[in-house]
VEXDREN-2710 file (C-alpha; in Angstrom, 1 decimal):
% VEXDREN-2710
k/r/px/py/pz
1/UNK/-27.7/-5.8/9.4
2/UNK/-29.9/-3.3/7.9
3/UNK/-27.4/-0.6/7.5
4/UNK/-25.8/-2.9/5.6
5/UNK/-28.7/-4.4/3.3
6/UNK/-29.1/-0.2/2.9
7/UNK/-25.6/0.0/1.7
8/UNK/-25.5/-2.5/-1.0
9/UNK/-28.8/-1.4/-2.1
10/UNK/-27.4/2.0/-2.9
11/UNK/-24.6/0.6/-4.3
12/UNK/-26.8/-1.5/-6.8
13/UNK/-29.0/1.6/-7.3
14/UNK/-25.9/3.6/-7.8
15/UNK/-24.5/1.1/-10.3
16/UNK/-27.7/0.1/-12.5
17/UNK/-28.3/4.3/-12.7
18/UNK/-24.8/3.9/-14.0
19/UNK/-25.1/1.1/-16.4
20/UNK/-28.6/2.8/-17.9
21/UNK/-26.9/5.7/-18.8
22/UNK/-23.5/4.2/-20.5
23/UNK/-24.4/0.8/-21.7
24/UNK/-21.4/0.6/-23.4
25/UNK/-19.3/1.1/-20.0
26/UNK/-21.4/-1.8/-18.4
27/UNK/-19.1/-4.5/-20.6
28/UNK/-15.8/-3.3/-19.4
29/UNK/-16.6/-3.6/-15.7
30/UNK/-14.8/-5.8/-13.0
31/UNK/-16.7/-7.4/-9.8
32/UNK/-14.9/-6.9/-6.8
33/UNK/-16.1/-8.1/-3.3
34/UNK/-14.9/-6.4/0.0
35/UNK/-15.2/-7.8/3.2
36/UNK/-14.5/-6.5/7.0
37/UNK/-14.6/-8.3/10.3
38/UNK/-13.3/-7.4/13.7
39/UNK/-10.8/-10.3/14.0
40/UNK/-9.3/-12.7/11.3
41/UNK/-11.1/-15.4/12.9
42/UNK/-14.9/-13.6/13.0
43/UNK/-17.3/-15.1/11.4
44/UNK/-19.5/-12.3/10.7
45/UNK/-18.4/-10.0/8.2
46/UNK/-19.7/-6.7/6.3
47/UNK/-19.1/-7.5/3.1
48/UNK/-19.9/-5.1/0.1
49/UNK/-19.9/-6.0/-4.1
50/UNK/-19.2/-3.2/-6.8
51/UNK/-18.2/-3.4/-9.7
52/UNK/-15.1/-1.4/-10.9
53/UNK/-13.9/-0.3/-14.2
54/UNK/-11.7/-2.8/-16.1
55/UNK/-8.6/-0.2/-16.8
56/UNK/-8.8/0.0/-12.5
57/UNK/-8.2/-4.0/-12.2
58/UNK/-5.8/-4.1/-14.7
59/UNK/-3.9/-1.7/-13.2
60/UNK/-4.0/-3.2/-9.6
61/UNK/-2.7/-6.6/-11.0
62/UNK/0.0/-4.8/-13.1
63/UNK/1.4/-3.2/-9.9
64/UNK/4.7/-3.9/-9.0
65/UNK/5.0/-6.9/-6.3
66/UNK/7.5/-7.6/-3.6
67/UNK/8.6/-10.2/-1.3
68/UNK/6.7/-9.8/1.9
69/UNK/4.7/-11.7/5.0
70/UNK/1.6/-11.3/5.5
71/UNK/0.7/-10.8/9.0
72/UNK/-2.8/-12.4/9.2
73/UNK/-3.6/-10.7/13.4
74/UNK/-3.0/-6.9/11.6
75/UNK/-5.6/-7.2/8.7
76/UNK/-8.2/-4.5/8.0
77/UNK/-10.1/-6.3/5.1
78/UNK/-10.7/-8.7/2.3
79/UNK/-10.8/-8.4/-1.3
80/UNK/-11.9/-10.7/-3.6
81/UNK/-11.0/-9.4/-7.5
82/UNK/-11.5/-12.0/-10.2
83/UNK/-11.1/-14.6/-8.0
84/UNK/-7.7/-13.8/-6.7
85/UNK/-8.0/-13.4/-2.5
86/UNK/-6.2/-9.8/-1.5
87/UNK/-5.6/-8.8/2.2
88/UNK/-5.4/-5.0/2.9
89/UNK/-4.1/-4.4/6.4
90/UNK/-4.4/-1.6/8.5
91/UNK/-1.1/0.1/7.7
92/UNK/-2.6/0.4/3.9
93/UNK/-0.6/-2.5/2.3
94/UNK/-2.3/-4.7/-0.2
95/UNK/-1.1/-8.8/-0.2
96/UNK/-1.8/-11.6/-1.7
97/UNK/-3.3/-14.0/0.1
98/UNK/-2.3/-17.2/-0.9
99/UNK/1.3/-15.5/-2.3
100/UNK/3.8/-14.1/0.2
101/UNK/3.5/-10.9/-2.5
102/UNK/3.0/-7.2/-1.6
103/UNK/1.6/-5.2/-4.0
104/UNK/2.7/-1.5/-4.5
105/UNK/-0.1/0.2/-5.4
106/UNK/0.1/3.3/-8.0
107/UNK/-2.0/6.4/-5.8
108/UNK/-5.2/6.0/-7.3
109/UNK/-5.7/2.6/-7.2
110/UNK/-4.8/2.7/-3.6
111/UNK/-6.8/5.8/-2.6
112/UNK/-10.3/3.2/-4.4
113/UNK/-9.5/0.8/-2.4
114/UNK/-9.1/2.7/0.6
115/UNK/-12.4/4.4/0.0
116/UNK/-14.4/1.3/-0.2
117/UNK/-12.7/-0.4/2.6
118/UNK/-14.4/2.4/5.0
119/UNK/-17.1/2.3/3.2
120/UNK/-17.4/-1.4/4.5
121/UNK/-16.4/0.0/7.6
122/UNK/-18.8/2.9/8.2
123/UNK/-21.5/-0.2/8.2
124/UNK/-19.5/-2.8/10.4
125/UNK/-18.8/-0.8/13.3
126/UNK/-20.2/2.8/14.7
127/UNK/-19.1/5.5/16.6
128/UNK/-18.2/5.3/19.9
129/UNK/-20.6/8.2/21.0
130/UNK/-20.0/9.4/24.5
131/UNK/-22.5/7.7/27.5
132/UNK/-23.6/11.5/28.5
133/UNK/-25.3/11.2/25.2
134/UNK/-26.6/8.0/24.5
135/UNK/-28.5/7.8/28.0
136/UNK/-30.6/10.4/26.1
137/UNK/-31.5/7.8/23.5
138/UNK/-31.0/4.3/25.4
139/UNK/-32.9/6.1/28.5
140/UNK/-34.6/4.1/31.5
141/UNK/-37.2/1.3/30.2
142/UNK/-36.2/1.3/26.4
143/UNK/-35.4/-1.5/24.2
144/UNK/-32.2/-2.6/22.1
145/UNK/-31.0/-4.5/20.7
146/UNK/-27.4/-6.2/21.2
147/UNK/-25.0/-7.6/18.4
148/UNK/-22.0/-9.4/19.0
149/UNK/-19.3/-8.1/16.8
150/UNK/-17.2/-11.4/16.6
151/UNK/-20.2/-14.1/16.5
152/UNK/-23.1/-11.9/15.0
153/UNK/-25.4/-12.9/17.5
154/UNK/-27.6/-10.7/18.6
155/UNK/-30.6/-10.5/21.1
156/UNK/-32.9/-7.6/22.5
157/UNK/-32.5/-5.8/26.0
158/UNK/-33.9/-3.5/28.0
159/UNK/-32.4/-0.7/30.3
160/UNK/-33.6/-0.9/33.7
161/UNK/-30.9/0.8/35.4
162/UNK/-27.3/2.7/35.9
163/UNK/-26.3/6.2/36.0
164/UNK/-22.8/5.7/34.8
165/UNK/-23.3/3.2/32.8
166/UNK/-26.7/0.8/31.5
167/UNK/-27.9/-1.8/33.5
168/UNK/-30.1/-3.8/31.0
169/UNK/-31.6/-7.4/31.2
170/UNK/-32.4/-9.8/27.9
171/UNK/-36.6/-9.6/27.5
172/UNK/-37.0/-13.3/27.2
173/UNK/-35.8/-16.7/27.8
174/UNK/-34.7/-17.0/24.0
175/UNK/-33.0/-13.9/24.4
176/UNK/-30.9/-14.9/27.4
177/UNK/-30.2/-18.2/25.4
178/UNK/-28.3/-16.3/22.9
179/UNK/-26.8/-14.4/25.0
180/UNK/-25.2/-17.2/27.0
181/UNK/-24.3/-19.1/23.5
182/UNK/-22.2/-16.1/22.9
183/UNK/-20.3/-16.8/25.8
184/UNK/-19.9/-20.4/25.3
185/UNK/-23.0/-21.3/27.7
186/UNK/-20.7/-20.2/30.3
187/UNK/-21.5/-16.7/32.6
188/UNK/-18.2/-14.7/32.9
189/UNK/-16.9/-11.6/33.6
190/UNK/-15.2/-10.9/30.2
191/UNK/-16.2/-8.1/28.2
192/UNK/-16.9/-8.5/24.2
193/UNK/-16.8/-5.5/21.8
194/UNK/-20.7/-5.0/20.7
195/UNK/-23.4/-2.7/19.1
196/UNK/-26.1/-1.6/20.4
197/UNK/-29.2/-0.5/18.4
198/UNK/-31.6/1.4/19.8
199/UNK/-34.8/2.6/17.2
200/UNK/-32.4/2.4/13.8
201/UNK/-29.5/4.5/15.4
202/UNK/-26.2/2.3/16.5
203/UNK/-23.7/2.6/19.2
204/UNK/-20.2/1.5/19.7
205/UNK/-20.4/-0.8/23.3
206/UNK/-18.8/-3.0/25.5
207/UNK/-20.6/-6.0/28.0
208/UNK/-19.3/-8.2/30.2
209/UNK/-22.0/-11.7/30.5
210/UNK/-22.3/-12.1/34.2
211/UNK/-25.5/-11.8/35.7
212/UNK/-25.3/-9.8/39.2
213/UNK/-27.8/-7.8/41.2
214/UNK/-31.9/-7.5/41.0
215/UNK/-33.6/-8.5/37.7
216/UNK/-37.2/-7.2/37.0
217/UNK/-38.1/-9.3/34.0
218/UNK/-40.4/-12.0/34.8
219/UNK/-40.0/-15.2/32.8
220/UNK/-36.4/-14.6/31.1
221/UNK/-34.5/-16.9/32.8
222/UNK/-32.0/-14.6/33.4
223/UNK/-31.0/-14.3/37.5
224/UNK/-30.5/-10.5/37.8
225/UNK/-29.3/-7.5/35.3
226/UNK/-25.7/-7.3/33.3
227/UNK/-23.8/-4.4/32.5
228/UNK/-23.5/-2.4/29.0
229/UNK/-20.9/0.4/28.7
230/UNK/-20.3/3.1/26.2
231/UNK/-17.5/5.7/25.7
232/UNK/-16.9/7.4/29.0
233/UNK/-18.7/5.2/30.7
234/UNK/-17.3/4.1/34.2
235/UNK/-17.9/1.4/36.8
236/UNK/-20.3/1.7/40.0
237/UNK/-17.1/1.8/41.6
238/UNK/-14.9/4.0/39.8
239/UNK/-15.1/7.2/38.1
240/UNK/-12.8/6.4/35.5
241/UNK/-13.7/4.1/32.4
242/UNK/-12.6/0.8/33.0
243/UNK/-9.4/-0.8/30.9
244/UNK/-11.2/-3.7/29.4
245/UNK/-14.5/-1.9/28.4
246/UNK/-12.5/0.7/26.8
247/UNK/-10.8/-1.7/25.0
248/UNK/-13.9/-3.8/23.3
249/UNK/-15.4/-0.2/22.9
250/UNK/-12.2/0.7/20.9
251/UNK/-12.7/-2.6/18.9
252/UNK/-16.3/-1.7/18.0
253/UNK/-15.5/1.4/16.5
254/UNK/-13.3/0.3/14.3
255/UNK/-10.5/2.4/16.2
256/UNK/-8.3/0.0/17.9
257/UNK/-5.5/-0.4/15.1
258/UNK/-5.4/3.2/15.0
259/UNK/-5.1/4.0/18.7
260/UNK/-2.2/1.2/18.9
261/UNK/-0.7/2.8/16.3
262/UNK/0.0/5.6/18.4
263/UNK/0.5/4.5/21.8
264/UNK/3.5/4.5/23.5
265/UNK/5.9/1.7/25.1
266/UNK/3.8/2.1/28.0
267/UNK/0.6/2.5/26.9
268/UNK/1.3/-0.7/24.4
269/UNK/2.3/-2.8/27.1
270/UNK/-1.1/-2.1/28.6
271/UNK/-3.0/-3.1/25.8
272/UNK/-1.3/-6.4/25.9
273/UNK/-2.3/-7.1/29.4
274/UNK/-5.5/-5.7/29.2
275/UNK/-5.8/-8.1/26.1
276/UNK/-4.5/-11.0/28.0
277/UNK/-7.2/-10.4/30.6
278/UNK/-10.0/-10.6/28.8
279/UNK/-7.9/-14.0/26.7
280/UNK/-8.2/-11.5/23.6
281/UNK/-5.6/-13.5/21.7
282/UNK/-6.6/-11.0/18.3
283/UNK/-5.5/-8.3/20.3
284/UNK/-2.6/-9.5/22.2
285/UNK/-1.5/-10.4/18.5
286/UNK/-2.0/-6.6/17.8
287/UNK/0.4/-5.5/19.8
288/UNK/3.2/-7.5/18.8
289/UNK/5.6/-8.1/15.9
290/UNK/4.0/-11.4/15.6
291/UNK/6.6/-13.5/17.5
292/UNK/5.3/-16.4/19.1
293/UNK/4.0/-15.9/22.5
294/UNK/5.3/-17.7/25.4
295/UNK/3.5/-20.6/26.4
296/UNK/3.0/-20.2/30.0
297/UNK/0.8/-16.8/28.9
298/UNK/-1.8/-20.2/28.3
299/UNK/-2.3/-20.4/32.5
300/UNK/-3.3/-17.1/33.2
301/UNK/-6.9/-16.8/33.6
302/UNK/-7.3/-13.0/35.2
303/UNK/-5.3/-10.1/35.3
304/UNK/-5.7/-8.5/38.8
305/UNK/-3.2/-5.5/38.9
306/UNK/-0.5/-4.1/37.0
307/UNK/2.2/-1.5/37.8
308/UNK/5.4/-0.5/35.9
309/UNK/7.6/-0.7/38.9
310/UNK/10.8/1.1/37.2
311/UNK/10.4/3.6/34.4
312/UNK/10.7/2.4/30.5
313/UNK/14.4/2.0/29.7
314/UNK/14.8/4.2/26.7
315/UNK/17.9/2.3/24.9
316/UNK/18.1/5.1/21.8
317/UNK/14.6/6.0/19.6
318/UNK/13.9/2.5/18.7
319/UNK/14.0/0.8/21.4
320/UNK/12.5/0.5/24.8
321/UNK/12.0/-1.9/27.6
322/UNK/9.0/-1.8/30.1
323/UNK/9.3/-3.5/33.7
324/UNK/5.8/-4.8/35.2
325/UNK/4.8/-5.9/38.5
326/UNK/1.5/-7.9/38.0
327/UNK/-0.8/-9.8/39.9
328/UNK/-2.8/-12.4/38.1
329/UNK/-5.1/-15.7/39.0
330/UNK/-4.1/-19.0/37.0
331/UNK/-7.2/-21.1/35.7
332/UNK/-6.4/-23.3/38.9
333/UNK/-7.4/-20.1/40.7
334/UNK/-3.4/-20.2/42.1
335/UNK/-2.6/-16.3/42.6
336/UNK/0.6/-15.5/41.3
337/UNK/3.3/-11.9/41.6
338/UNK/5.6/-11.6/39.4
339/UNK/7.7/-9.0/37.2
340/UNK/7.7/-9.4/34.0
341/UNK/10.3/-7.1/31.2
342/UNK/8.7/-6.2/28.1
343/UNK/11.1/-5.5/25.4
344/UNK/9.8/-3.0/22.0
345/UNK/11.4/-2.0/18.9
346/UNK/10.2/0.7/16.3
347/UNK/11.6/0.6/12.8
348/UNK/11.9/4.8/12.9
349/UNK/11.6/7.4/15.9
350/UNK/7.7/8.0/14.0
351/UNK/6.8/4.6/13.2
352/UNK/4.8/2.2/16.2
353/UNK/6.1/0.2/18.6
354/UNK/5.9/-3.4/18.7
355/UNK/6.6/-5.8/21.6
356/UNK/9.7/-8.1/19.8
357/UNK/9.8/-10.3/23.7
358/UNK/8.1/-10.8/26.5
359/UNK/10.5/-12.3/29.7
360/UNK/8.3/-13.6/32.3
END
């Protein structure tokens, strides 16, 4: 990515500036590489390499360490220090990797890492600007181009169409061949958290990969247009964003753990279908304590409708259960209604909830 080939250049401008003007510091300085993907499992990462001051290392390795588990769906980043493998998560912990040790980090050294994990960040994701004003830049006719925040793919589009939301088509044949690698040569309906780059300025997006509708580009092997939405965007049907493109929007702008972390029973138990929808395993992860899920979760292909049929059962501040009445399609295509009870626990009245069980 450019921004980020721009980021470590400054960093190395930064640094050598540094280095020029205290020789003597240059000596006592530590490598440290940080790294930041959507999902444990991406392979594409941001990754960023500074050095830090000696007395900074040694004071990170002479923190105090704890037993603890590391919950691999809940990290943030990687760090790399010396060649010792840290994860930092998203509630601001700092683990070992290969070690079930937590470090507690004095203030400073935590507040360092903190600030070059979003540096990391700032070049990974990007905001999720609202559609009202992107339509101004990604208007009718324009190119973009498309990057796939779990695969790093990318390929180049252009907006043909769409008031509520962009209806673009890939330019070329090659383009629609990546596209359709991305989704495992397979068209489908599911949405994928993207960017979208349009003349050096990047947007936080959503797409589904299913070709529907008139296509204008001649030669691109591609039967029709797809759909690209952005923050606010909606639907041709409905005026209200839709679940699952809010979600992968959410995802690439680097503000999913954040708005889990403060949604309610409810809202929580949302996410997790809307996760399970769109076979987000990451994210249905995300939501939860990190139980095991329960195997027959494997057959559901779709989620068609949701409803919590009786309100959440508050049992005290911690915790809470959640009774839905779904529809959903098995990969059989078998329909199925059920009710499922969702039960959440909080370790305080402030803290997040998790889903602890799911009773199908």
């Amino acid at each position: 990515m450019r921004r980020l080939l721009a980021a470590f250049l400054l960093v190395t401008l930064l640094f050598s500036v540094c280095c020029a003007k205290q020789p003597a510091q240059a000596k006592g300085k530590e490598p440290i590489t940080v790294s930041v993907s959507v999902s444990p499992t991406s392979p594409f990462h941001s990754t960023l390499n500074v050095r830090a001051q000696h007395s900074f290392v040694k004071r990170l390795f002479a923190a105090k360490k704890v037993p603890a588990f590391v919950n691999p769906h809940w990290v943030r980043a990687t760090l790399t220090v010396k060649k010792r493998q840290f994860v930092y998560d998203h509630d601001g912990n700092l683990f070992e990797s290969n070690k079930p040790l937590q470090y507690l980090l004095p203030t400073d050294v935590h507040q360092r890492i903190e600030e070059l994990v979003a540096q990391v960040e700032r070049v990974h994701y990007a905001k999720a600007t609202p559609w009202e004003q992107v339509k101004h830049t990604f208007g009718r006719m324009e190119y973009a181009t498309v990057i796939d925040l779990e695969t790093g793919e990318r390929f180049h589009v252009q907006r043909r169409a769409g008031s509520r939301h962009a209806d673009v088509q890939p330019l070329t044949r090659i383009d629609t061949q990546t596209m359709k690698k991305i989704y495992q040569g397979k068209w489908s309906w599911k949405r994928r958290a993207i960017l979208v780059e349009v003349n050096g300025v990047y947007f936080a997006a959503s797409m589904h990969g299913m070709p529907h509708g008139a296509g204008a580009i001649a030669g691109n092997d591609f039967p029709g247009h797809f759909c690209i939405h952005f923050f606010g965007s909606s639907t041709h049907k409905r005026k209200e964003p839709d679940p699952s493109h809010s979600l992968m929007i959410e995802k690439a702008s680097g503000s999913l753990a954040t708005t889990i972390t403060g949604a309610t029973a409810e809202e929580l138990v949302g996410y997790f279908l809307t996760a399970l929808h769109e076979q987000d395993n990451h994210v249905l992860q995300m939501t939860t304590d990190g139980f095991p899920l329960p195997a027959r979760l494997s057959d559901v292909a779709s989620v068609r409708k949701t409803e919590i049929v009786i309100p959440s059962d508050e049992r005290g501040p911690l915790l809470s259960e959640v009774h839905v009445h779904l529809t959903y399609f098995t990969h059989d295509n078998h329909e199925r209604n059920e009710e499922w009870t969702f039960l959440l626990r909080r370790s305080t009245p402030w803290d997040k909830w998790r889903i602890i069980a799911v009773d199908l």
